[in-house]
C-alpha distance (Angstrom), angle and dihedral (degrees) to the residues before:
residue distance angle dihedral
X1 . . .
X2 3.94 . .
X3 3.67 85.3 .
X4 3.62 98.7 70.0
X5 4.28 87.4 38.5
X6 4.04 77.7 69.6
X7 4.57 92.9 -100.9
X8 3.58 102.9 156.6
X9 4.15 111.8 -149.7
X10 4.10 100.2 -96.9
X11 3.87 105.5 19.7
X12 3.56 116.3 102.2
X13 3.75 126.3 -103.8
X14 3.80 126.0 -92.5
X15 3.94 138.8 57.6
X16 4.28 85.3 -69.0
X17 3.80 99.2 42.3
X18 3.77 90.9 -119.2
X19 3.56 107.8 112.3
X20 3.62 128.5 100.5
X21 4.10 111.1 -47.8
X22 4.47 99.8 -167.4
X23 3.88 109.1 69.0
X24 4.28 113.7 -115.7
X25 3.48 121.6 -82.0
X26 3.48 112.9 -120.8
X27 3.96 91.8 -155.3
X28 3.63 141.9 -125.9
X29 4.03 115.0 -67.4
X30 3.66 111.4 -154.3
X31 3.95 100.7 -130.9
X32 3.88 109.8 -114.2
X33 3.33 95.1 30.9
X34 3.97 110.0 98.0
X35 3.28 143.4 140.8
X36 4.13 145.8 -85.6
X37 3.82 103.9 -76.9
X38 3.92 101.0 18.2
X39 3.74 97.9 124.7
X40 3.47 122.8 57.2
X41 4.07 119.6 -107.6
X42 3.64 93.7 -143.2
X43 3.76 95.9 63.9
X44 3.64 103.3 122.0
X45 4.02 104.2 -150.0
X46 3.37 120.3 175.0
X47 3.74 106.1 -101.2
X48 4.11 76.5 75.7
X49 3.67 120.8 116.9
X50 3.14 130.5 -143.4
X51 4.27 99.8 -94.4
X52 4.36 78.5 46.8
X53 3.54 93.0 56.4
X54 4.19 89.2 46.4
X55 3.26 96.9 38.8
X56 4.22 97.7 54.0
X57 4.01 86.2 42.2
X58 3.37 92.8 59.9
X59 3.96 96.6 44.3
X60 3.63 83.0 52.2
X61 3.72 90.1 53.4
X62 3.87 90.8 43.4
X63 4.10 88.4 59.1
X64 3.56 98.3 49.3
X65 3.89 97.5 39.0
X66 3.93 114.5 138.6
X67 3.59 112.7 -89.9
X68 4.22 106.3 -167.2
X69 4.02 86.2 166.8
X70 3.31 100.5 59.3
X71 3.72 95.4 -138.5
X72 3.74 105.8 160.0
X73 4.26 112.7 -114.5
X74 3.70 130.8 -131.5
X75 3.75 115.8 -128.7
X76 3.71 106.9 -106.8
X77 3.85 94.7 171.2
């Protein structure tokens, strides 16, 4: 995509050429360590009772409901 803007492989970025030339490191992640929200809340796992088990079957249903309209969804979950 910067290749058809006119970037040539090795010159730096903006309308001079002078900008940074190596792409941005993204970092290291220490494993373990994430964030709010990373796993999913309809895993079932087995410390799950039985009202767990319904209740993150039926969210799962709920998200992937039909939707013949079209009409665009908030995300609840």
């Amino acid at each position: 995509m910067l290749q058809k803007a006119g970037w040539k492989e090795g010159s730096g970025l903006g309308a001079t050429g002078s900008g940074i030339v190596a792409p941005i490191d993204r970092g290291s992640i220490k494993p373990g360590l994430t964030g709010l929200g990373a796993g999913k809340p309809d895993d079932v796992s087995a410390e799950d009772d039985e009202f767990d088990i319904y209740r993150k079957r039926m969210m799962l249903a709920y998200r992937y409901r039909p939707n013949p309209m079209k009409n665009p969804r908030r995300a609840y979950y």
